[in-house]
FIRO-989784 format. One record per residue: y, z, x of N, C-alpha, C, O in turn; residue number from 1. Coordinates in steps of 0.05 Angstrom, whole numbers. Each point is the difference from the previous one (the first is absolute). Layout:
residues N
REC   n_north     n_up   n_east   ca_north    ca_up   ca_east   c_north     c_up   c_east   o_north     o_up   o_east   seq
REC         Y        Z        X          Y        Z         X         Y        Z        X         Y        Z        X   NUM
...
This chain:
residues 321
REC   n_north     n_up   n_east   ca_north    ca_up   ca_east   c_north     c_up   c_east   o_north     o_up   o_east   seq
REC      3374    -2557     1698         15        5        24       -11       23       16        -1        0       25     1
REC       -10       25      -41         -8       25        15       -29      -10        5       -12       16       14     2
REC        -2      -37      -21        -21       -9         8        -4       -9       32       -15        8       18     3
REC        38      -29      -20          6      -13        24        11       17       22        -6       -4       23     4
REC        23       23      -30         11       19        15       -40       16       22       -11        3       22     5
REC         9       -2      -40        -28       20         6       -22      -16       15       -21       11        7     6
REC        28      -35       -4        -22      -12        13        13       -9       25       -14       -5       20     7
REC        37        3      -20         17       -7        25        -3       34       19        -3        3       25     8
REC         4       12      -39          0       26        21       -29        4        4        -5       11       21     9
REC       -13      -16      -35        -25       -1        15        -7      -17       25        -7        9       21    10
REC        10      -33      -28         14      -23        26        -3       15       22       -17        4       17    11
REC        47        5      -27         25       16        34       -21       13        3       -14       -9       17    12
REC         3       33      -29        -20       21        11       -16      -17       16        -1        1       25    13
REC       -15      -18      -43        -21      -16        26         9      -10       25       -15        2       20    14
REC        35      -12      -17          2      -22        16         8       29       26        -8        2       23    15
REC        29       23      -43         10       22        21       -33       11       14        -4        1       25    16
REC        -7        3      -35        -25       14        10       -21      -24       22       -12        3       21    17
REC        16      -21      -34         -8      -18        22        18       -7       21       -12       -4       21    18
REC        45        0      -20         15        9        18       -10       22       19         4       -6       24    19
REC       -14       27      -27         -5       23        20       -25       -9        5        -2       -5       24    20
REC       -17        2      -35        -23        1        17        -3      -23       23       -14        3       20    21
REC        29      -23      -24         -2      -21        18        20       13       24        -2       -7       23    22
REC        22       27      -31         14        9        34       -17       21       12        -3        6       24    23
REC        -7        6      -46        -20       23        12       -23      -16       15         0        7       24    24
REC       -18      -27      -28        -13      -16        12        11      -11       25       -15       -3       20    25
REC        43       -3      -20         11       -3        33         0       14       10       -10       -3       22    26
REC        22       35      -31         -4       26        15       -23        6       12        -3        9       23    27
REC       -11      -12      -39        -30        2        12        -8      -14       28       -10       11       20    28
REC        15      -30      -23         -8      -20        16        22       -6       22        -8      -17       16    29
REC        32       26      -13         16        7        25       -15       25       13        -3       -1       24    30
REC        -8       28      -42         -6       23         0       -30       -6       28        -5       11       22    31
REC        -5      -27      -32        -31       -7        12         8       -5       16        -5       16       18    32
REC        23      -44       -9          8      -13        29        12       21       16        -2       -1       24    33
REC        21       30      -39         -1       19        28       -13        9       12        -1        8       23    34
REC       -20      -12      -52        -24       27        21       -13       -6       15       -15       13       15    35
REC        21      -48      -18        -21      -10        20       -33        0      -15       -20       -7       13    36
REC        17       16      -42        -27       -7       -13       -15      -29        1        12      -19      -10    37
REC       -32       16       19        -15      -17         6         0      -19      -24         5        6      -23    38
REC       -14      -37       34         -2      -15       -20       -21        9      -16         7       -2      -23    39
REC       -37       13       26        -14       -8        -3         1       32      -27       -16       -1      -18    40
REC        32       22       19          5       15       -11        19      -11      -28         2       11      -22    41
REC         3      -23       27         27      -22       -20       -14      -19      -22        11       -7      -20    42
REC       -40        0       29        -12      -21       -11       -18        9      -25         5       23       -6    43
REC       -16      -29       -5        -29        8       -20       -17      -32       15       -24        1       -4    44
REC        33      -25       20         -8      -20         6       -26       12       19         8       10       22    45
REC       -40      -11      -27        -13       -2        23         5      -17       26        -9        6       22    46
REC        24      -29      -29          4      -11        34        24        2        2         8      -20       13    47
REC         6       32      -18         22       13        19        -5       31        2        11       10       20    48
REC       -23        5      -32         -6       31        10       -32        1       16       -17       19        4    49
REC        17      -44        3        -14        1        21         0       -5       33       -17        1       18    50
REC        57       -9      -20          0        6        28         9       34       10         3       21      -12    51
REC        -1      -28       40         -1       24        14        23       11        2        13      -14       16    52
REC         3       35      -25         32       13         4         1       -1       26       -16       11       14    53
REC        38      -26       -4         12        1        24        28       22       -4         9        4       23    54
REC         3        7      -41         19       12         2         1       27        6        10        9       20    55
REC       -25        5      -42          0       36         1        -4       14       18       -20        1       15    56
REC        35       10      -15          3       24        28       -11      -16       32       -17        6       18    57
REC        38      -29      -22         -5      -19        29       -34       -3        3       -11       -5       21    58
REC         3        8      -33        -28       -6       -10       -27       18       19       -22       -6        9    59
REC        40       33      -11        -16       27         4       -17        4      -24       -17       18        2    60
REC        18      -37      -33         -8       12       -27        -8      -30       -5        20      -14       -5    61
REC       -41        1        5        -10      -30       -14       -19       11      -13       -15       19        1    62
REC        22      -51      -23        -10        7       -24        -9      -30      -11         9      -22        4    63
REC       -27       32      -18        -13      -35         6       -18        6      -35       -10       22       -5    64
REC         9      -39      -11         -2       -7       -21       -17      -26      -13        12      -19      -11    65
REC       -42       20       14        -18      -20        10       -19        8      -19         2       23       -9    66
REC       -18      -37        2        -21       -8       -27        -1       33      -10       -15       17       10    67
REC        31      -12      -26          2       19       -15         9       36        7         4       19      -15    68
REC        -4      -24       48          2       20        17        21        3       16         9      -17       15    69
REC         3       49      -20         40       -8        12        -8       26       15         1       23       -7    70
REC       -12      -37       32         -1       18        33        32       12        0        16       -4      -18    71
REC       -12       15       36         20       11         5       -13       18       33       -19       16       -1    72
REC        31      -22       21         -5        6        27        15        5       21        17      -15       11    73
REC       -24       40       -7         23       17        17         3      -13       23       -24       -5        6    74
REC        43       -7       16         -4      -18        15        12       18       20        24       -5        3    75
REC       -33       23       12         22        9        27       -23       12       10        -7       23       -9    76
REC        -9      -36       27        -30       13        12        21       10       33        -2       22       10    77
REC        15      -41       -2          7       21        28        15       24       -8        12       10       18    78
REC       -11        5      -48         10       38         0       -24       -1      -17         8       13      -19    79
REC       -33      -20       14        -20        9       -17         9        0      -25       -10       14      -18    80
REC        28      -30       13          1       -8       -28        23       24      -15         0        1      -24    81
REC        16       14       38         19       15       -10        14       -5      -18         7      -23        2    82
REC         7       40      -27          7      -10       -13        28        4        2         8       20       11    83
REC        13      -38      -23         29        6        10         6       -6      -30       -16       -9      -15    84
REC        46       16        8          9        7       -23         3      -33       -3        12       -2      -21    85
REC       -15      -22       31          0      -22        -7       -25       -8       -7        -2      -24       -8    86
REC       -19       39       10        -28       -6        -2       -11        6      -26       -13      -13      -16    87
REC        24       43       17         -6       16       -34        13      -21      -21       -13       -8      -19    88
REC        46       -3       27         12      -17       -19       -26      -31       -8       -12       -3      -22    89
REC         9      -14       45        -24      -12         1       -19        7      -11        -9      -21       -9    90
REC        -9       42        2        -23        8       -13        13       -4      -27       -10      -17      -14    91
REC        26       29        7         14       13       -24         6      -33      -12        -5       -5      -23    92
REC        14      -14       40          6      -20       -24       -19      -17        0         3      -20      -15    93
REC       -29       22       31        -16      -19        -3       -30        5      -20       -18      -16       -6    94
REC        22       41        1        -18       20       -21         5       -3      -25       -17       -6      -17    95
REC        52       11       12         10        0       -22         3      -24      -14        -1        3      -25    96
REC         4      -32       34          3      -17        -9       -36      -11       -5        -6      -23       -3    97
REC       -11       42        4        -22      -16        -5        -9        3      -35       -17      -16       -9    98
REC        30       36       -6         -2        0       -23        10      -29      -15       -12       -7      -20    99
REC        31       -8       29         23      -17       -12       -22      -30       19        11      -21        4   100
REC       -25       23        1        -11      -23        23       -26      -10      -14       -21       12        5   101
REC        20      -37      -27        -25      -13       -10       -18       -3       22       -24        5       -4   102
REC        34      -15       34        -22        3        15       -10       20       17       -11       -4       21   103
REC        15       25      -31         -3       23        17       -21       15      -29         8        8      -22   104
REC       -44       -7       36        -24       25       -20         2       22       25        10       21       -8   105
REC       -14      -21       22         -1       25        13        19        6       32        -4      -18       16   106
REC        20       38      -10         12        1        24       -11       13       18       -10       22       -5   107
REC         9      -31       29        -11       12        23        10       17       26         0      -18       18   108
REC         9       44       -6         11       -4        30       -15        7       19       -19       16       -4   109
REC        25      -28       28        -11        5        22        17       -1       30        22      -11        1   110
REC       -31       19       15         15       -5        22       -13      -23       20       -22      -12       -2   111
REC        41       10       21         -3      -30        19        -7       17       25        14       20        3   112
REC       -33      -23       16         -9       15        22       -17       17        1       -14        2      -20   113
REC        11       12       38        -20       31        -3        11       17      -17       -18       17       -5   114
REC        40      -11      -10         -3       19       -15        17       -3      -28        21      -12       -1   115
REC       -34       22      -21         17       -2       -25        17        6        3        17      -18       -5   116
REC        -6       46       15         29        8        -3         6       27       11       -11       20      -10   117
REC        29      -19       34         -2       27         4        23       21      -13         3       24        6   118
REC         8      -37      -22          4       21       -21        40       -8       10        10      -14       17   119
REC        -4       25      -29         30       -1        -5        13       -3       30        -8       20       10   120
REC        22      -33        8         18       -4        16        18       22       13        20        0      -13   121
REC       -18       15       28          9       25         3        19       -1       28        18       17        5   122
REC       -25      -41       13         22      -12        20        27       -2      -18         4       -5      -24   123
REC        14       12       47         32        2       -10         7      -26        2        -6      -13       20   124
REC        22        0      -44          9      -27         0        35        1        3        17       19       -2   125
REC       -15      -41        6         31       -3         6        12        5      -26       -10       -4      -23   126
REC        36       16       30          9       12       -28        31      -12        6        10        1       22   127
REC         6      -13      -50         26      -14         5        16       19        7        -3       22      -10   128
REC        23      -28       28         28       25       -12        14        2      -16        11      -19      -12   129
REC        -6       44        7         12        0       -25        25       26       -3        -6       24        5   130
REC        30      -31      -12         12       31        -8        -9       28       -1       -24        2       -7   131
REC        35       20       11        -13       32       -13        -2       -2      -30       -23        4       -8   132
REC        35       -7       -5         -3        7       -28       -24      -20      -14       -10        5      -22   133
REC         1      -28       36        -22      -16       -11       -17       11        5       -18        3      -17   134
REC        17       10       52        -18        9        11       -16       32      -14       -24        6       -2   135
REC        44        5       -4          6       26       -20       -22       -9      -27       -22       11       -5   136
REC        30      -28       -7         -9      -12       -23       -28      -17       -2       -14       -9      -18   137
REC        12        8       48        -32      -12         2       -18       22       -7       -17        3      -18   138
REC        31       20       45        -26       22         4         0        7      -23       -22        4       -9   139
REC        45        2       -8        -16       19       -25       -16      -26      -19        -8        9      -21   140
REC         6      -23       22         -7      -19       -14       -34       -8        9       -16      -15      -12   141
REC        13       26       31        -25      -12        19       -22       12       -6       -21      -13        1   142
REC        20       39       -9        -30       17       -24         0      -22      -24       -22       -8       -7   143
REC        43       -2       -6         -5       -7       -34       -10      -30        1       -11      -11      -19   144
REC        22       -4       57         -7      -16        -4       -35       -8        2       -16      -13      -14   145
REC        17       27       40        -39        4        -1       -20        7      -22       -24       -6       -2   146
REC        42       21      -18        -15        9       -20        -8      -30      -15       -22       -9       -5   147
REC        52       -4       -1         -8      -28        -8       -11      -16        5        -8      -17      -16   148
REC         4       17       42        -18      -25        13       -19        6      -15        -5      -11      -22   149
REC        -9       31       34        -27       14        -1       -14       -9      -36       -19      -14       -6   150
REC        39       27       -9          0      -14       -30         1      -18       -7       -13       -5      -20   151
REC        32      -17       33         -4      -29       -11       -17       -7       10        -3      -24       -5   152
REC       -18       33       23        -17      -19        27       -23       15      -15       -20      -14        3   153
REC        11       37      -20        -16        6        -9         0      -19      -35       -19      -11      -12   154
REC        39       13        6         -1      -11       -25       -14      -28       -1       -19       -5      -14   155
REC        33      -15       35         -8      -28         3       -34        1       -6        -8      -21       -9   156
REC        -8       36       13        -35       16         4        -6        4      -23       -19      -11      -11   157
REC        32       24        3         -3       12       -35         8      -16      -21        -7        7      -23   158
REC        20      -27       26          6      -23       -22       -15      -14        4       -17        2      -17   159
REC        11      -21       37        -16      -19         2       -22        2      -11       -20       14        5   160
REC        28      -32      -26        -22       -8       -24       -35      -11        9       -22        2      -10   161
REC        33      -13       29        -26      -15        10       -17       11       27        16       14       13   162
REC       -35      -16       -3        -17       17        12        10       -6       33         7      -20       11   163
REC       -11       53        1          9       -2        25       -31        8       18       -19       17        0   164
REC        28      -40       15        -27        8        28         7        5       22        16      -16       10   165
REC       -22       36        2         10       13        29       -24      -19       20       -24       -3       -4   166
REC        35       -4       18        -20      -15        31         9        7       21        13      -12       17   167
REC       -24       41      -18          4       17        31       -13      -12       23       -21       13        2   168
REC        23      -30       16         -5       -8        24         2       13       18       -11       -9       19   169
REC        26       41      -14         -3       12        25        13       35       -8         4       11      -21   170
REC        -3       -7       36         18       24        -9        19        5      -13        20      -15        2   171
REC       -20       32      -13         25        4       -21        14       25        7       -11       19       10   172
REC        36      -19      -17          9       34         0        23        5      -23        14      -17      -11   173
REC       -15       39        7         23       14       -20         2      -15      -21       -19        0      -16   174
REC        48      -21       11         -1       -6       -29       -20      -27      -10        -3       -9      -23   175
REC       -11       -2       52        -12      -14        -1       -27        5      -13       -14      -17      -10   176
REC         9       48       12        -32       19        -8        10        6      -24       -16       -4      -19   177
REC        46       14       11          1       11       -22         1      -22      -30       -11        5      -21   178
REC        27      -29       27          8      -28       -16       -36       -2      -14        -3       -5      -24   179
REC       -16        8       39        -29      -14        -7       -11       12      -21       -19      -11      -11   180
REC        29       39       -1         -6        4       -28        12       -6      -17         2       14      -20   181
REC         4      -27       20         17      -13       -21       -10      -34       -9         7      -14      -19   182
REC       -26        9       43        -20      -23         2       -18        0      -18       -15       19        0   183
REC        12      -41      -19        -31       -6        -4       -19       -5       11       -22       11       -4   184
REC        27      -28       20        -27        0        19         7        5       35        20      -11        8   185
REC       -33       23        6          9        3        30       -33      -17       19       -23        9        0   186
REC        30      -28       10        -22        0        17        12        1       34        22       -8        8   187
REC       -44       22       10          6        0        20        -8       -6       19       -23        4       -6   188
REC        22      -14       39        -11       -3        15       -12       23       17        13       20        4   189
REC       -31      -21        4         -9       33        10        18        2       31        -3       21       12   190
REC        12      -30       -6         17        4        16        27        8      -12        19       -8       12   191
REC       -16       21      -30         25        9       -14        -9       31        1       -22        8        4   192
REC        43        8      -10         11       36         5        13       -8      -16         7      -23       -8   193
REC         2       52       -1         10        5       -34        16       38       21       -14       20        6   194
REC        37      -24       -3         11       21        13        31       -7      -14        12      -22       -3   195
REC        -5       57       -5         26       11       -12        11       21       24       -16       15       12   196
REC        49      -15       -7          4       19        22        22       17      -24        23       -7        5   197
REC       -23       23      -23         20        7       -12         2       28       12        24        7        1   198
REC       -37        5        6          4       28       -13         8       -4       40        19       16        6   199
REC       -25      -26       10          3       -7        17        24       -3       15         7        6       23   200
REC         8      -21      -49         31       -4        10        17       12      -23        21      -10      -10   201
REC       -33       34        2         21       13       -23         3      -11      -19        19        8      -13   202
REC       -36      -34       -2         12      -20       -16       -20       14      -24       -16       15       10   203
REC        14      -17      -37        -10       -2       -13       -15      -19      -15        14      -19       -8   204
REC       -42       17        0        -16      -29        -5        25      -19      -29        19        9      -13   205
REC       -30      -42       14         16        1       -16       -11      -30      -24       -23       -8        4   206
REC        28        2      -12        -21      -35       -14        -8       14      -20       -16      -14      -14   207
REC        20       42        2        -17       14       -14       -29        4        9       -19       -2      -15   208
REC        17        7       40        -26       -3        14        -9       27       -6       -23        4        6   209
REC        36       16      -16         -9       26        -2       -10        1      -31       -15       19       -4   210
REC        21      -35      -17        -23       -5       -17       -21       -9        1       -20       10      -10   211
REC        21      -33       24        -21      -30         0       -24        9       18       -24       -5       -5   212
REC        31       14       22        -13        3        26       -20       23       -7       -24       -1        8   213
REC        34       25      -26        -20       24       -15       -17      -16      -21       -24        4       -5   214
REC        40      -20       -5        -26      -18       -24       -15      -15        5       -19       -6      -14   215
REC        27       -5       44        -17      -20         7       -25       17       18       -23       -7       -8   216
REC        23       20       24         -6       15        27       -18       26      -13       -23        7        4   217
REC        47        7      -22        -17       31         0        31       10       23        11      -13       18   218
REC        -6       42      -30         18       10        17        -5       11       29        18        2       16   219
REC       -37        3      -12         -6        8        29         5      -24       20        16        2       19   220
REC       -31      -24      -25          5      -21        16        25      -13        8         6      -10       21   221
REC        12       12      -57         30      -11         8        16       21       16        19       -6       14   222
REC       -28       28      -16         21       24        17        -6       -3       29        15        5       19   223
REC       -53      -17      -18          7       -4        29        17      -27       15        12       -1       22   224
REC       -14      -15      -40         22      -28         6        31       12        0        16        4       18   225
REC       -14       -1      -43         30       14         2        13       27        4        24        2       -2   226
REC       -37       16        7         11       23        15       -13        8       23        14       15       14   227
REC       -39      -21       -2         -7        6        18         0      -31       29        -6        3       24   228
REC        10      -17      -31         16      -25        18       -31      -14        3         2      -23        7   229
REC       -34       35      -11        -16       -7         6        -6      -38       -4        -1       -8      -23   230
REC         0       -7       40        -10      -24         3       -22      -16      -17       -22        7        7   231
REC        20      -25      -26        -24       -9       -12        -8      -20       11        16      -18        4   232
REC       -46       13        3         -4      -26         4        -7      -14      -34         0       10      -22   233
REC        -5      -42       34         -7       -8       -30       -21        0       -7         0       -8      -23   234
REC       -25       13       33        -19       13        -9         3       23      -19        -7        1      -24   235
REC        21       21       40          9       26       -12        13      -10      -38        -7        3      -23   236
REC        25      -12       37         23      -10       -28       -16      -17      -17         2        6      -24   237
REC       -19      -27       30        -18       -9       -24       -21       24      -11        -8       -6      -22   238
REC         1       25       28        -16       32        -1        23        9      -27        -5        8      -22   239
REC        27      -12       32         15       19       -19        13       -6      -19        10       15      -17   240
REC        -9      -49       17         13      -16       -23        14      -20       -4         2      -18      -18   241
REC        13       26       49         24      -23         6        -1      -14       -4        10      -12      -19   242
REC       -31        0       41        -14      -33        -7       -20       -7      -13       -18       16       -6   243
REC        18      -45       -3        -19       -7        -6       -24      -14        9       -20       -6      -11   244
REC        31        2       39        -26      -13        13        12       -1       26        22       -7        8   245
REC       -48       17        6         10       -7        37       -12      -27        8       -23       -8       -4   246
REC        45       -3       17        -10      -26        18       -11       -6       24         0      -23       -7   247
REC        -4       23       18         -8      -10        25        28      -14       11        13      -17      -12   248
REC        -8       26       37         29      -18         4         2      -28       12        20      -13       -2   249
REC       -48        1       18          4      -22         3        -2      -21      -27         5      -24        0   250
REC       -13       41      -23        -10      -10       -25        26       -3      -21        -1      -11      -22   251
REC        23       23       33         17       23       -20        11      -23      -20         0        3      -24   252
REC        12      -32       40         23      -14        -3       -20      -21      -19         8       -4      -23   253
REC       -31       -8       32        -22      -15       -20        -9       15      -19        -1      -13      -21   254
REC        -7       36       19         -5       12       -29        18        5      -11        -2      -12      -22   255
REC        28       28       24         23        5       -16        14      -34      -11        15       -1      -20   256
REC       -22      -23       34         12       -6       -11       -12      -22      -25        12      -13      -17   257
REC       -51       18       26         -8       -6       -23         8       14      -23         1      -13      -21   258
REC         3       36       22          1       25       -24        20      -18      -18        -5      -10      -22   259
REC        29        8       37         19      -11        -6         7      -19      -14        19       -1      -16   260
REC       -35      -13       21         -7      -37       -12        -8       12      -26        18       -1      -17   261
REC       -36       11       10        -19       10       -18        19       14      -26        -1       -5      -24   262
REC        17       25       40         16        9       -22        18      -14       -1        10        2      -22   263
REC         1      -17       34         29      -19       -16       -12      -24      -18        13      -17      -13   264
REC       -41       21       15         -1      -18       -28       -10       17      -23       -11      -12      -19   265
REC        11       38       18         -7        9       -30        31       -2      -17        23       -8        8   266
REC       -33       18      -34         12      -10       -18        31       20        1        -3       21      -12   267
REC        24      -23       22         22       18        -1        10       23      -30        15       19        4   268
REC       -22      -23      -23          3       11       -21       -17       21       -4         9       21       -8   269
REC       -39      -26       14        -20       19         7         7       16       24       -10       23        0   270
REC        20      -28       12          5       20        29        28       21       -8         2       24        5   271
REC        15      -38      -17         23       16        -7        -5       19      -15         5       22        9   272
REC       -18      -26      -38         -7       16       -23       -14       18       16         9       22        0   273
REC       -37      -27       20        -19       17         2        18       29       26        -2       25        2   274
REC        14      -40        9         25       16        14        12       21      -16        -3       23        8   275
REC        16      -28      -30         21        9       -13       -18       25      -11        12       21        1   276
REC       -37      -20      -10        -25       14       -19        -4       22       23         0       24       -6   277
REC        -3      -34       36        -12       19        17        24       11       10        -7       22       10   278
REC        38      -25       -7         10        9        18        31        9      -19        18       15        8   279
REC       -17      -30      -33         22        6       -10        15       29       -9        24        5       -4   280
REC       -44        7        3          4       27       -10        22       19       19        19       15       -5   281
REC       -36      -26       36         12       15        16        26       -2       15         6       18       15   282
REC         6      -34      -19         25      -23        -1        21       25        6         9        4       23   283
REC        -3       11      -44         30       22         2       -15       19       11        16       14       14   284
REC       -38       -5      -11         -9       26        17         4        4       24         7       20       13   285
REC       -16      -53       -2          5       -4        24        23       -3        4         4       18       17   286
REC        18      -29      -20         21        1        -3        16       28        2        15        1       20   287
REC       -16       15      -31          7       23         2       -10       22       24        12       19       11   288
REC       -38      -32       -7        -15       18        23        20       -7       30        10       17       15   289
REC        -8      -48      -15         14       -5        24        23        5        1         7        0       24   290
REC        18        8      -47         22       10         4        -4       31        4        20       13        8   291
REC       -41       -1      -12          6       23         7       -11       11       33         7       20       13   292
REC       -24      -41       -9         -9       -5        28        32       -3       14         7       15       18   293
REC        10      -35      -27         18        4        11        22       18        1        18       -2       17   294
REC       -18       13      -28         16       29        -1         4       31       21        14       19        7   295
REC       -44      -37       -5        -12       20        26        10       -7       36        -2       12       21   296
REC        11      -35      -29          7      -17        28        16       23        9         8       15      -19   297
REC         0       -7       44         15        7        26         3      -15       13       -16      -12       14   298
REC        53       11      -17          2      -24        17        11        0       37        -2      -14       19   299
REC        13       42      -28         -2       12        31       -28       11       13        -9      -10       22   300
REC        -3       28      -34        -26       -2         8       -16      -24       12       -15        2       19   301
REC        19      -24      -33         -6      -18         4        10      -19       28       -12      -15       15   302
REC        29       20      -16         16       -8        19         1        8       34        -1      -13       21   303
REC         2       43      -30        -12       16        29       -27       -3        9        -5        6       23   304
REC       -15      -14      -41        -29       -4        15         3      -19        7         0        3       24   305
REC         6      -34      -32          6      -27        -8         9        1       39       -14       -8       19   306
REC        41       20      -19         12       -5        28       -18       17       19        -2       -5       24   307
REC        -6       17      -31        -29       18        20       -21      -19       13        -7        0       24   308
REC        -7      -21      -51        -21      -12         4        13      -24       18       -16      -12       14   309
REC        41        4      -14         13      -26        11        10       12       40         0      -15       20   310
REC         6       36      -21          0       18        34       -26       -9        3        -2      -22       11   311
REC       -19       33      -19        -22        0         8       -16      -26       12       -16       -3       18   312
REC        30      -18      -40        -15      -15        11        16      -23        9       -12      -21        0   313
REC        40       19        8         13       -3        27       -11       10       28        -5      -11       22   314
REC         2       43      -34        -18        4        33       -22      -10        8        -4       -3       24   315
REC       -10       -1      -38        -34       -8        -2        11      -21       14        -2        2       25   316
REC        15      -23      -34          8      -23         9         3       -9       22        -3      -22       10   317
REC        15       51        1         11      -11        27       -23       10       21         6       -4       24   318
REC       -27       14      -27        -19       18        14        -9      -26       19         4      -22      -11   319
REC       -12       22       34        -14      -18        17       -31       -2      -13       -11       20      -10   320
REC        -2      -43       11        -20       -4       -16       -20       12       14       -23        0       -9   321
């Protein structure tokens, strides 16, 4: 009887534990349809993660998932490719799901137009109304939340198991210059600039670019990127490490995307392991470097240059040509 007793409650255990995972699996998967995550993010299927996301960030963020290669492409060329806190979200889930993706050996970003990215979005957006005490509870809330972005949008970089290629097509600025150490490979078009404005607008550097950038560069050179506002071309920046190869820009889109072909067919297990050997170590350092990067943030400081640089160039605006 205590036999039978004992195999019936093993049963219940099974059938209870498989009970949850099958609602956790719905959760999931209601979870995805809010976010609006792409099919092709959902799949391990090569012909379905090989169409094009029509959803993410109204499709300022496509992402495309094609013989072994999960592009991901900043899509807003009339602001130069700015990034908006729906964009970072977009980077962030189309990066992260490439660990969990059989058809995804190597990820790639780039921007759509003349320029990669000019760096974080700094135009005032429409803001809901809302009560004082929400309102109360935003502002103090609005340092811890930047801090997080900044961290989850760096982390998404630092997990990814599988190899990241930067395809700078034009200019870059701020977190767009700083994100690229954290790259395995960067190639660029020589029509691309490599420009940081921190010290500029009171802001402090941030991607952990104040490690990467001394190991990659030599400290003189990163201090002139990041504290002295000085401009790189990519000439310069292939000189100092960044990249790995300058392109020619009528050339940029046919060579990068042979590169491409090439690496989404090596062997994925070799690329991860050989990843993990070169870069694993540095995983919590960096980590730590960028939270303390953020600590440094001023967010009024920030704020008073921020509305300085936005007068300024209202007036510019209005000048007769």
């Amino acid at each position: 009887m205590s036999l039978c007793r004992n195999i019936l409650d093993r049963r219940m255990a099974i059938f209870g534990r498989a009970t949850m995972l099958l609602k956790q699996t719905a959760a999931d998967t209601r979870t995805c349809k809010q976010m609006q995550i792409p099919s092709c993010l959902l799949s391990t299927s090569s012909a379905k993660s090989s169409q094009t996301d029509k959803n993410v960030t109204a499709n300022e963020v496509q992402i495309i998932v094609k013989d072994g290669v999960r592009q991901i492409i900043l899509n807003r060329p009339d602001k130069k490719n700015a990034l908006t806190p729906e964009m970072f979200k977009g980077i962030f889930v189309g990066v992260s799901a490439a660990n969990n993706d059989d058809a995804t050996v190597v990820v790639s970003l780039t921007g759509m137009g003349d320029y990669f990215t000019s760096g974080m979005d700094m135009m005032p957006r429409p803001k809901p109304v809302v009560n004082q005490s929400e309102l109360n509870s935003k502002q103090e809330n609005k340092e811890d939340r930047r801090g997080r972005r900044f961290s989850k949008f760096l982390l998404c970089f630092l997990d990814c198991k599988k190899p990241l290629i930067g395809l700078v097509n034009g200019p870059t600025v701020g977190v767009g210059v700083t994100m690229l150490g954290l790259f395995d490979a960067v190639y660029a078009s020589d029509a691309a600039t490599f420009h940081t404005s921190f010290t500029k607008f009171g802001l402090p550097p941030e991607m952990a670019s104040t490690y990467t950038f001394p190991r990659i560069m030599g400290y003189s050179k990163a201090s002139k990127l990041l504290m002295f506002n000085q401009k790189m071309t990519a000439n310069e920046a292939y000189q100092s490490g960044l990249v790995s190869r300058v392109i020619p820009h009528q050339q940029f889109n046919q060579k990068t995307k042979a590169l491409l072909q090439e690496y989404g067919q090596l062997p994925v297990k070799s690329l991860m392991y050989s990843k993990e050997l070169v870069r694993g170590r540095q995983r919590e350092l960096i980590s730590e470097v960028s939270e303390t990067e953020q600590s440094f943030f001023d967010p009024e400081l920030a704020k008073k240059v921020i509305m300085q640089f936005m007068a300024k160039r209202n007036q510019d605006s209005t000048k007769p040509a």
